[in-house]
C-alpha positions in Angstrom: -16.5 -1.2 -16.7 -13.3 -1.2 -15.0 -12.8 1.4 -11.9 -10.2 3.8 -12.0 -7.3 2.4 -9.2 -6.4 5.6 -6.7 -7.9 8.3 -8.7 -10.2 10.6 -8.5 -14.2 10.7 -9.3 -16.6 12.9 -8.7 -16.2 16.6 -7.4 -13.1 17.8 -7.0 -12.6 20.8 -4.7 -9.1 22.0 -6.1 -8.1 23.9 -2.6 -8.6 20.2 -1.2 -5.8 18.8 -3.6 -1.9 18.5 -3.0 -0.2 22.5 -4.4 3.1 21.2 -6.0 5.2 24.2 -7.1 6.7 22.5 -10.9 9.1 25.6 -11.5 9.8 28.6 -9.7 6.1 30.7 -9.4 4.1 27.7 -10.6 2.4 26.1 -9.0 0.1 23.2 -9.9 -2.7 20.8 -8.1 -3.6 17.9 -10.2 -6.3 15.5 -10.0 -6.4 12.3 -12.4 -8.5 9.4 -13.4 -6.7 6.3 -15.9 -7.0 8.4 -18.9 -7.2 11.8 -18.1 -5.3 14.4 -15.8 -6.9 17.4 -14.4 -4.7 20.6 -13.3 -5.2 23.6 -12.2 -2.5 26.0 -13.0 -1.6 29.0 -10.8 1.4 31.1 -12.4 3.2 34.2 -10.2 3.7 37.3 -11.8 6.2 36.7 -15.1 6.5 33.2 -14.5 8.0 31.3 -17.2 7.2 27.7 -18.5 9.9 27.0 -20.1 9.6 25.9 -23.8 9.0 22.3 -23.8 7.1 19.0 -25.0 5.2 16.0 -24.0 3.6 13.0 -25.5 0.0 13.6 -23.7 -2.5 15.6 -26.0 -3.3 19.4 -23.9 -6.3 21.5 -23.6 -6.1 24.6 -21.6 -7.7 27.4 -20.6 -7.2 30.8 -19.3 -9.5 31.6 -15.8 -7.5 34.9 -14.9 -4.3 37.4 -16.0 -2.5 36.8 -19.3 0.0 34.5 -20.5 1.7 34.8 -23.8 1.7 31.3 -25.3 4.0 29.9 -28.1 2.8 26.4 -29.2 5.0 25.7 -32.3 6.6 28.8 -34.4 3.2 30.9 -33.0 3.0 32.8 -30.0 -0.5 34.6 -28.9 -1.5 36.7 -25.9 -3.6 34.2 -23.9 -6.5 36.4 -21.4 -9.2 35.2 -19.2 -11.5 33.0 -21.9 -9.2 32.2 -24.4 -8.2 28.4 -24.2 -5.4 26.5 -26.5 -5.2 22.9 -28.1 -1.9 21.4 -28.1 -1.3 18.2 -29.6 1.1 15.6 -28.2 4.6 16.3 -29.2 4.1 19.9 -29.8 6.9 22.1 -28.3 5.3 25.1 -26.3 5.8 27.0 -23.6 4.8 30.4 -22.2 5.1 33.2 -19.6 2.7 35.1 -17.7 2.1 38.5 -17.4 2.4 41.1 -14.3 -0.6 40.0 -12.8 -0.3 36.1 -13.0 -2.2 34.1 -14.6 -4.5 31.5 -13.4 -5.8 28.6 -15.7 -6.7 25.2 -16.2 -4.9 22.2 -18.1 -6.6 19.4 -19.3 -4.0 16.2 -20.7 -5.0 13.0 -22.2 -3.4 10.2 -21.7 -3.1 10.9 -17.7 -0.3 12.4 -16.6 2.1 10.3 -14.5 4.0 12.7 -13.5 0.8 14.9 -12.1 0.0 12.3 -9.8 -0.3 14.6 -6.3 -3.5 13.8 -5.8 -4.7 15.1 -2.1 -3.7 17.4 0.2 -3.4 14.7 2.8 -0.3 13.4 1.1 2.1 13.5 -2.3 1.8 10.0 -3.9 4.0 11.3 -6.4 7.4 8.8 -5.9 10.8 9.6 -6.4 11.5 8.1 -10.0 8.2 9.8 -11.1 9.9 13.1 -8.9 13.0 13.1 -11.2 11.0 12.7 -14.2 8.6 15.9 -13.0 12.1 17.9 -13.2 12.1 17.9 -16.6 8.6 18.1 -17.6 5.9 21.1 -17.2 
């Protein structure tokens, strides 16, 4: 069995990972092996994720606050508990409610774009940095 090259494995302690902010009152710390990327999702008070889409398959789930979710035509109010499935391709996007929202996003394939990795330093490089501008 092959070992993942600089990734993670194990525990992960998310205060220990790199915070990178993706759009204004997100912010995001990722962790990653060579399939899957881990992220925990912290979203400021009315944040908006803008509607978007991206070939990796999401699973997500609410810890905290409310977020109303569109995935598609639908839209929902998201609250702690309630998780999503989005498949790759999918437009979605979302904003959260006055109180934030906290949550976690799960994405297969990994991420290369989520590469941050820990708080030590950003391994994230500059043509993956111009990609990450365009992508949440």
């Amino acid at each position: 069995m092959a070992q993942p090259r600089d990734r993670h494995s194990g525990f992960i302690d998310p205060d220990q990972l790199a915070a990178r902010e993706r759009r204004p009152g997100i912010t995001v710390r990722a962790a990653r092996t060579e399939q899957l990327t881990l992220s925990h999702v912290t979203l400021q008070p009315n944040a908006v994720v803008p509607r978007h889409q991206h070939p990796e398959e999401q699973a997500s789930i609410v810890l905290s606050g409310t977020l109303a979710m569109t995935i598609g035509p639908e839209m929902r109010l998201m609250m702690a508990g309630d998780s999503y499935l989005i498949p790759g391709g999918v437009e979605h996007g979302g904003r959260a409610g006055p109180e934030g929202a906290s949550l976690v996003d799960v994405f297969t394939p990994a991420r290369a774009d989520y590469e941050y990795g820990a708080s030590s330093g950003d391994r994230l490089g500059s043509q993956a940095a111009a990609a990450d501008s365009d992508r949440t």
